[in-house]
Each structure stands twice: as structure tokens, then as C-alpha cells.
C-alpha positions in Angstrom: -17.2 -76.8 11.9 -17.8 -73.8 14.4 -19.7 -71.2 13.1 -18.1 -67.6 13.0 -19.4 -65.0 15.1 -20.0 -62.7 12.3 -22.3 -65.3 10.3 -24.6 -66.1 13.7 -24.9 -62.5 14.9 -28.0 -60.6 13.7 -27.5 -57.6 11.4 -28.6 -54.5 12.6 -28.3 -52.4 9.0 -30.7 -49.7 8.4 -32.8 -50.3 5.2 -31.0 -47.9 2.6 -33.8 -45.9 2.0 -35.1 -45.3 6.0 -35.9 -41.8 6.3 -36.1 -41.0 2.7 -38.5 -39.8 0.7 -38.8 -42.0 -2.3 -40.4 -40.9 -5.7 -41.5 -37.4 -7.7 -40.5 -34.0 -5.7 -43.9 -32.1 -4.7 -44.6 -28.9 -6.6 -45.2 -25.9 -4.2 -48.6 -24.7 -3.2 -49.0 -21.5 -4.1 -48.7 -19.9 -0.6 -45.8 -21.4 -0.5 -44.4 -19.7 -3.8 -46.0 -16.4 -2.1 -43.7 -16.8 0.9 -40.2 -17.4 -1.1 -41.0 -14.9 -3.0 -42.2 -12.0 -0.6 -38.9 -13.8 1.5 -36.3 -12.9 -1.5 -38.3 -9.5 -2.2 -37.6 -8.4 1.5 -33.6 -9.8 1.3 -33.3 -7.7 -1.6 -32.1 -11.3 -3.0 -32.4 -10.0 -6.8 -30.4 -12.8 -8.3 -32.8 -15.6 -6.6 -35.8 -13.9 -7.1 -35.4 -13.4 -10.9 -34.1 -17.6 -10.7 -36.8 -18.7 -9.0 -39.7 -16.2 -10.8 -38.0 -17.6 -14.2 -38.0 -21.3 -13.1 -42.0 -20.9 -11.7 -42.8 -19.7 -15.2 -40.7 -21.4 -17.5 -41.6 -24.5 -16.1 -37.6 -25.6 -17.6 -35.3 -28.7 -16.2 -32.7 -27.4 -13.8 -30.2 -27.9 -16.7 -31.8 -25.4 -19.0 -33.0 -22.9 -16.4 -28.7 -22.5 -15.3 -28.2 -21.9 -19.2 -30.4 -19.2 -20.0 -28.5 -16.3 -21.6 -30.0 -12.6 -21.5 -30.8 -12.9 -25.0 -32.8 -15.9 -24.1 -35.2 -13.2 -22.1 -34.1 -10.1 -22.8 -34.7 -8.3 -26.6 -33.5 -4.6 -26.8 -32.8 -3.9 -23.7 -36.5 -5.1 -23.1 -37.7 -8.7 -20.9 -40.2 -10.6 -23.0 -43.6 -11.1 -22.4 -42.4 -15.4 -23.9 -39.7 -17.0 -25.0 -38.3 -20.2 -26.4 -35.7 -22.2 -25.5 -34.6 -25.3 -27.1 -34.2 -28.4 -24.4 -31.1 -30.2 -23.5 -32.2 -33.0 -22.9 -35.1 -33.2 -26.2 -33.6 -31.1 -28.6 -36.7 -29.8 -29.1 -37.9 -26.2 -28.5 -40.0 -25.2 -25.5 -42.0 -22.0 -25.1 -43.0 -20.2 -21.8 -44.8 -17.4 -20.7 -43.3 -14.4 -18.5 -45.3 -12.8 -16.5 -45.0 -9.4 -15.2 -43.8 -9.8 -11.9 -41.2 -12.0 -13.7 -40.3 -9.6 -16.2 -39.9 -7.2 -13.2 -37.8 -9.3 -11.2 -35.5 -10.3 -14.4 -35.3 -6.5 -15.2 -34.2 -5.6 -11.7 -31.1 -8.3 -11.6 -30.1 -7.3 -14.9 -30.3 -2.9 -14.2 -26.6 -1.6 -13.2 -24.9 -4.7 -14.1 -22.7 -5.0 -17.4 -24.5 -7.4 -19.7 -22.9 -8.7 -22.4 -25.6 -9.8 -25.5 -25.2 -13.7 -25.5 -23.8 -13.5 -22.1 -25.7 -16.0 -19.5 -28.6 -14.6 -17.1 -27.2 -16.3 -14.1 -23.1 -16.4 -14.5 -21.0 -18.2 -12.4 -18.9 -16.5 -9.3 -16.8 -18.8 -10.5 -14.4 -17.6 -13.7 -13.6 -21.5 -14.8 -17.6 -21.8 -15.1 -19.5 -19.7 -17.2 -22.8 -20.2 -16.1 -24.0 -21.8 -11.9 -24.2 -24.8 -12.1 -27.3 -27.2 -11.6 -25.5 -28.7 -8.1 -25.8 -25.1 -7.6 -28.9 -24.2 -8.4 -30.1 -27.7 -6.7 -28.3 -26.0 -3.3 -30.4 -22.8 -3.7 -33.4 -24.5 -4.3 -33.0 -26.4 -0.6 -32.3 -22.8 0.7 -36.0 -21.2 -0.6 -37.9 -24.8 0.3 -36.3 -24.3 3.9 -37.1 -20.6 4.4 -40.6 -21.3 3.4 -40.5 -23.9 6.6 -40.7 -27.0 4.4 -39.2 -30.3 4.5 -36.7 -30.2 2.1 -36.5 -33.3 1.3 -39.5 -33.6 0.1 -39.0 -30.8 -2.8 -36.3 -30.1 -5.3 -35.9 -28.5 -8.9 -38.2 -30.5 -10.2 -40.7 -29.2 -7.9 -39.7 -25.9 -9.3 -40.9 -27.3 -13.0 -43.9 -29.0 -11.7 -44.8 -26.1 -9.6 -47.0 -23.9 -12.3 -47.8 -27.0 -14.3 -49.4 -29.1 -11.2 -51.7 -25.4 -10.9 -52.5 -25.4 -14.8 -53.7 -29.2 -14.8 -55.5 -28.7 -11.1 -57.5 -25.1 -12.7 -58.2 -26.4 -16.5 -57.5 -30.2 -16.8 -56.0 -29.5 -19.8 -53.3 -32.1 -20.0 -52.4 -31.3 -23.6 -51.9 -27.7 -22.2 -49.4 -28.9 -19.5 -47.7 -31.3 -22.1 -46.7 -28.6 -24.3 -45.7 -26.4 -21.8 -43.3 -29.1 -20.2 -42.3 -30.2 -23.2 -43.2 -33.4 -23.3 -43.5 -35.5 -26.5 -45.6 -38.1 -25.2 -49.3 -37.6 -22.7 -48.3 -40.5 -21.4 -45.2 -38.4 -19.9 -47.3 -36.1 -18.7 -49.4 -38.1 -16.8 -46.7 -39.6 -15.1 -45.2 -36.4 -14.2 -47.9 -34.9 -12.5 -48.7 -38.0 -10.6 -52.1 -38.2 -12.4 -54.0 -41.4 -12.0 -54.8 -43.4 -15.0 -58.3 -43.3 -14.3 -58.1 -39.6 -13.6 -56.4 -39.2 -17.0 -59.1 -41.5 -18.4 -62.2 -39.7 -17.1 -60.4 -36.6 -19.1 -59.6 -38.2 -22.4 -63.6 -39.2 -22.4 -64.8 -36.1 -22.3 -63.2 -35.2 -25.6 -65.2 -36.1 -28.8 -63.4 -36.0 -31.8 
């Protein structure tokens, strides 16, 4: 029986994951978070510089970060110096820091426009959305990564919410720090989310006495 052309000729198909970057999104360095930010600050980009000075600090999943209302942040008028948010994904409630420049930042999007107590931080252009949503948020992430002159396909949200984490771990090597700020219910999480190695994590976990 003659053999088919199709079934003799060589396949020339590209492996499915040629030219992609496979595995965790890098967190920023922190020149990098200097540049967006100095970038967004000279734009006069309010909106994104309160997102992105929120999602550095809160250290939140995309999901969460897009879902933040003002009373999230925002008490009488005031930003907080922290705040808690419970997590979509967990359930469970996750508390962050906001820093100055932060509070700054939130205070500045929010002055001259008409909040609404409950309303969300970051609402929608939209009108049949209420809040952006994280395809949204995912786009304006690409959009600070590239103005920083970064591959951006090499970072995404996550590297938003490993960002400030990956710096806390690096200065302290507190992992049990980092898991509470992330939210995490298990170290071993933890580990895997900051790319630690387990003889890294090891090394740590002997240095404790109990």
C-alpha cells in the first residue's frame, strides 16, 4: 500500500511553548518599581499610580486588588496607615501595610472625584461592570513592565504580589513574615512562591530553636 504524502513528510511544528517563558512571573527590582512609578508620577497617571502603589504594598491577587472599595482604604475621609481584606480565593482575611507614599497616591485619585462609601476604588469605564476587571488590570500591568523597558513576558500581576514580598524574604529571611503577609496557610506555599530552594528554606528553619 503507497504511503500518503502527509504520513512520510517531516513535521515542521514549532514546540508549543518556543519563545515562552514557562513558570513563576519575576517580582520587580526595586529600581524598577522606582522607574514606573516616577513614570506614572510625571503622566500625572493618578489612577495607575494609586493601582500599582496599592498592589506593591498590599502584596493582594489581581482578583482582590480590582475589588477593593474606598472603604477598604479609606476611613473618614482619611487613607489608612493598614487594612484588611478578606481573600477570594481563601476566605480568609489578609492584612497589609500602606505606606505613605501610598496613602498619598490613593488620596490624590480619590480628591475631586465623587465617592460613594462602599463604592469601589478603581470602578469600571464600563457601566455593565462595576469594578476593572483583572483582564484589565493584567493589560495595565504589561503597560508599566514595558515602560520600565522590561520583557513583558517575563512579568505579570503576580509579579506585582511577589514584588514587596521577594524584598521582605531577601532583607529579613523571615519566611513566616512573608507567609502572613501573602496570606498563605501553609510555609510550604510560601516557599514555593518565592522560588526558595528547599535547602535555602532548610538552612532557615535550623536556625530557629524552639
Amino acid at each position: 500500500m503507497p504511503t500518503s504524502d502527509s504520513a512520510s513528510a517531516p513535521r515542521n511544528h514549532d514546540p508549543w511553548n518556543k519563545g515562552r517563558l514557562l513558570g513563576q512571573k519575576r517580582p520587580l527590582r526595586p529600581k524598577d518599581v522606582w522607574t514606573i512609578r516616577v513614570r506614572l508620577q510625571l503622566e500625572s497617571r493618578k489612577r495607575d499610580l494609586a493601582m500599582f502603589n496599592l498592589a506593591i504594598d498590599s502584596k493582594l491577587r489581581g482578583c482582590d486588588l480590582v475589588r477593593l472599595q474606598v472603604n477598604d482604604v479609606c476611613v473618614g475621609g482619611r487613607v489608612r496607615d493598614r487594612a484588611v481584606v478578606i481573600q477570594k480565593k481563601t476566605g480568609r482575611s489578609v492584612q497589609f501595610e500602606v505606606t505613605e507614599q501610598t496613602r498619598r497616591s490613593v488620596q490624590e485619585w480619590l480628591d475631586g472625584r465623587d465617592v460613594v462609601n462602599g463604592g469601589y476604588l478603581f470602578p469600571s469605564r464600563f457601566t455593565t461592570r462595576p469594578h476593572i476587571s483583572t483582564r484589565q488590570y493584567a493589560r495595565i500591568v504589561q503597560k508599566w513592565v514595558a515602560s520600565a523597558g522590561l520583557d513583558s513576558s517575563a512579568y505579570g500581576t503576580h509579579s506585582m504580589r511577589r514584588t514587596k514580598a521577594a524584598q521582605i524574604y531577601k532583607k529579613t529571611g523571615n519566611l513566616r513574615a512573608v507567609q502572613l503577609l501573602l496570606g498563605h496557610t501553609k510555609l510550604e506555599s510560601t516557599v514555593r512562591y518565592l522560588g526558595i530552594e528547599v535547602d535555602d528554606a532548610l538552612s532557615i528553619s535550623e536556625q530557629v530553636d524552639l
